[in-house]
Each structure stands twice: as structure tokens, then as C-alpha cells.
C-alpha positions in Angstrom: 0.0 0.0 0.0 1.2 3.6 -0.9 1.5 6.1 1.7 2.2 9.3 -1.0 3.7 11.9 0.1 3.1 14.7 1.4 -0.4 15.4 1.8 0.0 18.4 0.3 2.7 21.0 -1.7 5.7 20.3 -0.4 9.0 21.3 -1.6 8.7 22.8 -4.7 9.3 26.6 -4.4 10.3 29.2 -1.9 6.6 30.1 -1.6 4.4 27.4 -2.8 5.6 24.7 -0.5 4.4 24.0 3.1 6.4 20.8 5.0 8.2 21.1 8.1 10.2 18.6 10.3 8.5 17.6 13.6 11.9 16.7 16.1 11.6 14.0 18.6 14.8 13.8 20.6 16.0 13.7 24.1 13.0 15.3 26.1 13.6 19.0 26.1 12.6 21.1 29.5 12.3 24.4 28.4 9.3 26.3 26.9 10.7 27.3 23.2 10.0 30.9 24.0 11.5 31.9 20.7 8.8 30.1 19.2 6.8 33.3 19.6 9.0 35.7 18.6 11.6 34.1 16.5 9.6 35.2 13.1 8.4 39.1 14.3 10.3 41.7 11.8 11.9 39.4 9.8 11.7 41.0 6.4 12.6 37.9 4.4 13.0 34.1 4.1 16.9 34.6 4.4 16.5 36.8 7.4 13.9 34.2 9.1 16.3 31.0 8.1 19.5 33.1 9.5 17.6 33.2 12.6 17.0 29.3 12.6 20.4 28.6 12.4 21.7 30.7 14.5 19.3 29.2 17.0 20.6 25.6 16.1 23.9 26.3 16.3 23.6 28.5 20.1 20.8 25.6 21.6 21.5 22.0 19.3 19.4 21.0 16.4 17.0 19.8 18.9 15.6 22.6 20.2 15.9 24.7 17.0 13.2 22.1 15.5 11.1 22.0 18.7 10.9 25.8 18.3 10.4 25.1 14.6 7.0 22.7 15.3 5.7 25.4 17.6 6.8 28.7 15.9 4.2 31.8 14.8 5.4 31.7 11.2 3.9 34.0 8.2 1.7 32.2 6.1 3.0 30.7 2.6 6.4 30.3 4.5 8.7 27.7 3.6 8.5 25.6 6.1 10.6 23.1 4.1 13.7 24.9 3.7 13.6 26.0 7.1 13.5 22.3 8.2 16.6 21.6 6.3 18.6 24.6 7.9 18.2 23.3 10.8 19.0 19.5 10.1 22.1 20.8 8.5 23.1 22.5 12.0 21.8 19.0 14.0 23.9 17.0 11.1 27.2 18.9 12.3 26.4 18.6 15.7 24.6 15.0 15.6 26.2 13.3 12.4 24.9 10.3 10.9 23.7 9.1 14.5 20.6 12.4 14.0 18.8 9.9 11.5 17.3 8.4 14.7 15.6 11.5 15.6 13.9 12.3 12.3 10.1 11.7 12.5 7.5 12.0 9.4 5.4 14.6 11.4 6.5 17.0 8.7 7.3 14.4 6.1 11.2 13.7 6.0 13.0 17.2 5.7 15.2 16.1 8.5 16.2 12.3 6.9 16.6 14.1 3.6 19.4 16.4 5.4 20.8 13.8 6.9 21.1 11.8 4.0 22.9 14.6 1.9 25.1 15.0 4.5 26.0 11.4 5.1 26.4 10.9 1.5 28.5 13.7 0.9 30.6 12.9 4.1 30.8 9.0 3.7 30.1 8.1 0.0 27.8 5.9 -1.7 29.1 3.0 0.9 27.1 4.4 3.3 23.7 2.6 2.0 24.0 -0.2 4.3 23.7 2.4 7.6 21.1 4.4 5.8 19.1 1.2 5.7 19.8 0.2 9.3 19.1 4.1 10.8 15.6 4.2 9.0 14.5 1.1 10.5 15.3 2.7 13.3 13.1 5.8 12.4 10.3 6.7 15.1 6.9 6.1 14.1 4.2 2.6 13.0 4.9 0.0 10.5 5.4 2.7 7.4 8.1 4.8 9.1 10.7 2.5 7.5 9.8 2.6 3.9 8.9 6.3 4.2 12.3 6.8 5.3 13.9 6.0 2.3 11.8 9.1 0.6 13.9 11.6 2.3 16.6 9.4 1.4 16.0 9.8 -2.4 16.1 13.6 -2.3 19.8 14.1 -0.6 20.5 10.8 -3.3 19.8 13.4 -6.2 21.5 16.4 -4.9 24.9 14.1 -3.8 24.6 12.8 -7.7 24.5 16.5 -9.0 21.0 16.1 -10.6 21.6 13.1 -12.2 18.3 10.8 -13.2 19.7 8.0 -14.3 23.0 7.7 -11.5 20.1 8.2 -9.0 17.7 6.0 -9.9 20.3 2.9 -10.5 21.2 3.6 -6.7 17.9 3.9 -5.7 17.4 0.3 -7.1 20.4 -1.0 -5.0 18.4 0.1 -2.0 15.2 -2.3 -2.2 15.3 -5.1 -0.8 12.6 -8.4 -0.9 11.6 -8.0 2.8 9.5 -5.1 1.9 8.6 -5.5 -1.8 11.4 -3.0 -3.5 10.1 -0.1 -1.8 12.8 1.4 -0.9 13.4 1.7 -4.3 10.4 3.3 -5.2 10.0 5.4 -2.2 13.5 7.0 -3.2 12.6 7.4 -7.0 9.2 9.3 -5.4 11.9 11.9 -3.3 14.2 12.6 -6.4 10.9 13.3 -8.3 9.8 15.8 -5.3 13.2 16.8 -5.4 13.2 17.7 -9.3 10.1 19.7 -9.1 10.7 21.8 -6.3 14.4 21.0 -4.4 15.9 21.2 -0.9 17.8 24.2 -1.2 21.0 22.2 -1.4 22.0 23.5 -5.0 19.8 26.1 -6.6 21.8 26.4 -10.0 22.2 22.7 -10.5 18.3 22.1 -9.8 17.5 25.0 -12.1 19.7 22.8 -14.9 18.2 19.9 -14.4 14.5 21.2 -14.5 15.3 22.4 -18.3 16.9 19.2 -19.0 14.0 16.6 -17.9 11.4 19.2 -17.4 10.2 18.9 -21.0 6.8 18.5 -21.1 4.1 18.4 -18.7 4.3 14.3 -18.2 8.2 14.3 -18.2 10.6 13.0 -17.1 7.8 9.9 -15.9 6.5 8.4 -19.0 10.1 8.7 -20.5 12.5 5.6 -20.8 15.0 6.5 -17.9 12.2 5.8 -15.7 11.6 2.4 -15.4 8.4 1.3 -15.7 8.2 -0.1 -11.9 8.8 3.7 -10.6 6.4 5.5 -13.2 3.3 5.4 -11.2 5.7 7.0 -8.0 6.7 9.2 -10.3 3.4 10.4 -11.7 2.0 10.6 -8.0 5.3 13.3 -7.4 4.9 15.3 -10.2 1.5 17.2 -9.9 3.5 20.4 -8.7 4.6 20.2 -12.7 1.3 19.3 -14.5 0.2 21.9 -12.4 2.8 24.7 -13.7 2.9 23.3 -17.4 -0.9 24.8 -17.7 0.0 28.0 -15.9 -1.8 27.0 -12.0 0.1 29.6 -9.8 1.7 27.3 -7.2 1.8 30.3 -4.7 -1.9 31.0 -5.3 -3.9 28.4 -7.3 -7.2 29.1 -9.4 -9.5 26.5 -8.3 -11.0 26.9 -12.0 -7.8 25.8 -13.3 -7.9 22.4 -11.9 -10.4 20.7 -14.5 -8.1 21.8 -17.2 -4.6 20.3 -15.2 -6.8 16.9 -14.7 -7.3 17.0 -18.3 -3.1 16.7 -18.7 -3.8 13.1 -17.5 -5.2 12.2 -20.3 -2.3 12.2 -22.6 -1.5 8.9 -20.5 -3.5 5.9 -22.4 -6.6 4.1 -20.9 -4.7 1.0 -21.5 -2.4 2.7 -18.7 -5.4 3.2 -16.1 -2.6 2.4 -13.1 -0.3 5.2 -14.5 -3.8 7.6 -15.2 -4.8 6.9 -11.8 -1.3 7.8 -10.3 -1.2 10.8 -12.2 -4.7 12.7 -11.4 -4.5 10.5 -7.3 -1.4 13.3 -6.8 -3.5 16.0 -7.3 -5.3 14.9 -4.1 -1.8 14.9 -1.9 -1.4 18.0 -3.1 -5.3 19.5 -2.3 -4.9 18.5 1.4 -2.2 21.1 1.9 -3.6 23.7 0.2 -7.2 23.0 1.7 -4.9 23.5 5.2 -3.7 26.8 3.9 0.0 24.9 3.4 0.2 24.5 7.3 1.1 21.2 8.0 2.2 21.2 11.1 -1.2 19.8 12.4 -3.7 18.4 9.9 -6.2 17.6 12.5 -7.0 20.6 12.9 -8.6 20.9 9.5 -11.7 22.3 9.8 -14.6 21.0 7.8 -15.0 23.1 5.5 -11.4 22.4 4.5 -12.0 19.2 3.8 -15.4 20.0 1.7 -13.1 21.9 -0.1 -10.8 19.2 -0.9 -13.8 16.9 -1.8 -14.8 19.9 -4.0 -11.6 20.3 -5.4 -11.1 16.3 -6.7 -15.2 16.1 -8.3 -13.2 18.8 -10.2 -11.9 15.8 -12.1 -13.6 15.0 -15.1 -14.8 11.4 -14.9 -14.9 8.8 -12.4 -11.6 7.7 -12.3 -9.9 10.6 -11.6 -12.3 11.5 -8.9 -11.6 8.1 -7.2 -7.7 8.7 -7.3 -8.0 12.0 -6.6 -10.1 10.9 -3.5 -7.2 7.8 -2.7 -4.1 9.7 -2.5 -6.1 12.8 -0.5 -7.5 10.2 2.2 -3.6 8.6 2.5 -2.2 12.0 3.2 -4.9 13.2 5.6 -4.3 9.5 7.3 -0.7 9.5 6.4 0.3 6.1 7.8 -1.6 5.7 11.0 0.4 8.4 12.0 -2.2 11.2 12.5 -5.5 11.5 14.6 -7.9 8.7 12.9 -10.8 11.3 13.8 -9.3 13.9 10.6 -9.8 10.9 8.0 -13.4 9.5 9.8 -14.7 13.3 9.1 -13.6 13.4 5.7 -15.0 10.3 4.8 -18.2 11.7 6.5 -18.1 14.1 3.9 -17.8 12.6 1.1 -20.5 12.6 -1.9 -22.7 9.2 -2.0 -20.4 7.5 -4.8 -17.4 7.7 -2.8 -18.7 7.4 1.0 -18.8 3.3 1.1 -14.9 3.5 -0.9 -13.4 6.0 1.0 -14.4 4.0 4.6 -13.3 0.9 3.1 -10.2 2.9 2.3 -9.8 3.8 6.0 -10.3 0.2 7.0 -7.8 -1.2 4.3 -4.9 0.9 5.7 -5.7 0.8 9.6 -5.3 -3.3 8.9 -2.2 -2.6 7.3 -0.3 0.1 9.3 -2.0 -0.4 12.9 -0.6 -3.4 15.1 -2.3 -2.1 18.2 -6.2 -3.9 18.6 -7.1 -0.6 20.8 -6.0 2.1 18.2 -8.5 -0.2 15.3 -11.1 -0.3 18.4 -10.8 3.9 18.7 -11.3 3.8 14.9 -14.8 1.7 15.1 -15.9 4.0 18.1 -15.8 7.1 15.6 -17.5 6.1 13.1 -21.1 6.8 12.1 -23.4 4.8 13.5 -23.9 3.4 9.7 -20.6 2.2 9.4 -20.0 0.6 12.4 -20.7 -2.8 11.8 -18.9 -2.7 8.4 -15.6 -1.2 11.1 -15.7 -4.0 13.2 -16.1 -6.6 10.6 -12.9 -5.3 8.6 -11.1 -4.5 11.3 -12.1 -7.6 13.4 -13.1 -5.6 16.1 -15.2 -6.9 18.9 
């Protein structure tokens, strides 16, 4: 099952993308004052991220990122980039041992950082500890896999933009045990990586955009992407359908949606797995915007953000786009197990009557497959409405 990333815009431009990096350390005592005035006056993103760092490097990565998770920060703010100046501070201070810290709160900024800077420090050889630190990542039974996302971003900058070079080491990292997903999980952060960057190197992204930025499907549906990654890469590369029929990233036209579903269609209906990957990103991406590109706390979606997300996907023009669309938006509200179950029970409460019965089943599909604990999949069947909790504890083999 596919957790896709990043329930929303993340990482794509200076203003467009929302994503932070939630910190879980050694317990820190202190309140995080700063986190209420570390943003007031600052006249730029370089004047707020010179403040980050120089609060990483005076009080440890760790506190810098708990002040990060709790910080008063201007809306359409990177919170992205600011993730990765701080895990550059906690990767001096930390080294390869800070991959153990990085949670998936705010979607792997912090084991992208990491990885960049073990790879630049140790080499390619360093695979076999970037495998052994993210099973070691905090958080349920995806926090593994997921890891390996980060991963291929800092893979792409350390091979200087490189498709191909990146995606043959991204292959070495798959293994059986978990079905190649490493691999693909890795392709999916070089796409995310392509289409919007970590801030690691600015001139070398902006080549490789105008070398495999061709068209509004590439580089996906081209030969150097094997066919095994083209769905993750479809699912990562909305940011770019979305720009290749002029959407403002920074401030979308909701009436321009129809018309970048319609990009899809250039993908043949003998291809309904690729077609389904390509319009299902658009729903990652509508949670984040719905949330106003905060991500720091999806729950507290209101529901009229999530209408609007609904609203958003029927945007699609046929069925099957509206189901994918609806797929990848319920994985990044429920992102894993690893947010409150009552955020994806009140959007499927929501939904329109074609996609109510498929978007619980949804719900009960991935709590069997990322929750181990019987009492978190008995919270799940005591939220429910009333007319779906039989169908709950059936699925979920609740009693």
C-alpha cells in the first residue's frame, strides 16, 4: 500500500511549499520561548532562516526544530527549507547518528538532510547504515519505507541532478523484505526533489528542470524511468502538471484544476494504473492547500477544509480521476496511522454518496495494514457513524 507523500505542496518553491520537520529527541525542559518571537520583523525568508540557524547552532538541532513545530510563522512560508537549515546545523552537531531522531510529522526534511550529509561525508558505501538508521526511524509500521523518501532527495542532490545515476542507486536500495520499496520510495523523493528541491543547490536544480522538465508528463513516462517507478513518479509530479498549464503554485485558481486533470489524459486508458497515479497526486497535493500549506497539524482541518478538498477532486472530469484524486487525498490526511484517525473518519463523513462506502473501506484497508495495536483499530470503530460501524468492526475484526 502507498503512503504518498506529502499530503499536500511540499518542496517545490520558496513560496508554494508547506512541510516542516516535527523533532523528537531527548526530552527537552524548556518552553521554546523563541517560538513566539523568533519570526516578528523578519523581512525575508533569508532573514527568518538566519535566525534558525543561528538558534541551532547556540541551543542544538534539537531545540531549533522543537521551536520550529511550535513557531508563529507567516503564512505561505517555507517551512521546508527551514526544516533543512536546521537539520544541516543538527547533522554537524549530531552526524549520521541524528537519523534516529527524524520523525515523518512533517514528512522527512530532516532524513533528507541527513542523507545529503552522510552521503556527501561517507560516500555511496554508506547505503548499508542508511538502511539500518531508518529502520530505526520513530513512528508505526510505514516509518521504515517512508524513510527511504527523504533518502532519495539528498540521493539526487549528492549525484549533481543526475536521473539515471540516481535511480540505479535507488534500485540498490530495495530489498525483498519489503517488496522493492525502498526503491520506489527514493525514486518518489528525487521526483519531489526535481520539481521543487531542498535548497542544497539552486543552479544545479534549475539545470536539471530544463533538461527533464520537458513536457508536462516528463521526465515519468520517459525511458529513464523504469516502468516499476512510473506510477511513483506520476504521483510526485503534480507540482509540474500543475505549472505546465499555468496553476500559480503560490496561489492556485481552483478553475484551473479541470483543465490540469485534463493533462492526464495524454496517458493511455490501457495505462489506467499510470492515469490513476497521475490525477490520485493532485489529491496529496489538495490537502495542503485546503490547510492553507500549514502542516504542522492536519487535524486541525476544519470541515470546511475538507469540503473543499472533496470539492476540489469532483473537479476531475470522470470517475476515475475522482476516485484517485479521493485515494491519495484520504492517504495523506491519514498519512500512515500516524495522524488522529478522527481527521480521515470526518472526511469520509463528507464525502458525496459514490465515494462514501470506498473511501471507509479505504480507511479500514490501511488501519489493517499500518495499525498493530487492537485498541488504536477499536478507537477507529468508536468514531465512526453509526452506519458504518458494523462494516468497522467486521474489517477491522473488532469486537
Amino acid at each position: 500500500m502507498t503512503r504518498t507523500y506529502w499530503g499536500g505542496i511540499i518542496g517545490f518553491l520558496i513560496i508554494g511549499a508547506t512541510a516542516a520537520v516535527f523533532f523528537m529527541g531527548n526530552p527537552v525542559t524548556a518552553d521554546y520561548a523563541e517560538a513566539q518571537t523568533i519570526a516578528e520583523g523578519a523581512k525575508d525568508f533569508k532573514e527568518l532562516s538566519d535566525r534558525f540557524q543561528d538558534l541551532a547552532v547556540e541551543k542544538g538541532g534539537v531545540y531549533a526544530y522543537e521551536v520550529l513545530k511550535r513557531a508563529s510563522i507567516p503564512p505561505n512560508t517555507d517551512l521546508h527549507l527551514l526544516g533543512h537549515i536546521v537539520g544541516d546545523e543538527l547533522y554537524k552537531q549530531q552526524g549520521f547518528e541524528g537519523m534516529a531522531y527524524c520523525t515523518q510529522d512533517f514528512r522527512n526534511a530532516c532524513s533528507h538532510t541527513i542523507a545529503v550529509g552522510a552521503l556527501n561525508e561517507f560516500g555511496e558505501g554508506i547505503l548499508p547504515k542508511i538502511r539500518d538508521a531508518c529502520k530505526k526511524a520513530p513512528g508505526g509500521n510505514g516509518a521504515y519505507t517512508m524513510c527511504f523518501h527523504g533518502f532519495g532527495h539528498g540521493v539526487f542532490a549528492y549525484f549533481d541532478f543526475d536521473i539515471p545515476k540516481t535511480v540505479a542507486y535507488c534500485k540498490q536500495a530495495g530489498t525483498k523484505d519489503y517488496n522493492n520499496r525502498e526503491y520506489l520510495e527514493c525514486v518518489g523523493g528525487m521526483i519531489m526533489e526535481l520539481t521543487g528541491g531542498g535548497g542544497h543547490d539552486p543552479e544545479g536544480l534549475a539545470r536539471a528542470q530544463e533538461e527533464y522538465l520537458t513536457s508536462s508528463l516528463a521526465p515519468c513516462m520517459s525511458e529513464m524511468i523504469p516502468e516499476e517507478t512510473k506510477s511513483i513518479c506520476l504521483t510526485y509530479l503534480t507540482p509540474r502538471i500543475w505549472k505546465s498549464v499555468g496553476v500559480d503554485l503560490g496561489r492556485p485558481d481552483p478553475e484551473k484544476f479541470g483543465e490540469a486533470f485534463a493533462a492526464c489524459d495524454a496517458i493511455p486508458t490501457s495505462k489506467q494504473a499510470l492515469r490513476d497515479a497521475c490525477t490520485g497526486g493532485f489529491g496529496k497535493e489538495f490537502t495542503v492547500l485546503a490547510a492553507a500549506r500549514d502542516v504542522r497539524d492536519m487535524s486541525n482541518m476544519t470541515d470546511a477544509q475538507l469540503q473543499t478538498v472533496w470539492d476540489w477532486c469532483m473537479k476531475a472530469p470522470r470517475a476515475d480521476g475522482q476516485n484517485a484524486c479521493r485515494v491519495q487525498a484520504f492517504s495523506s490526511l491519514y498519512w500512515g496511522g500516524e495522524n488522529d484517525p478522527t481527521l480521515s473518519v470526518r472526511f469520509c463523513s463528507l464525502a458525496p454518496a459514490a465515494q462514501e462506502k470506498a473511501c471507509f473501506d479505504q480507511l479500514y484497508g490501511e488501519s489493517n495494514f499500518y495499525l498493530r495495536d487492537p485498541a488504536a483499530k477499536q478507537r477507529i470503530c468508536a468514531i465512526v457513524p453509526d452506519n458504518q460501524k458494523q462494516a468497522c468492526t467486521t474489517k477491522l475484526s473488532v469486537r
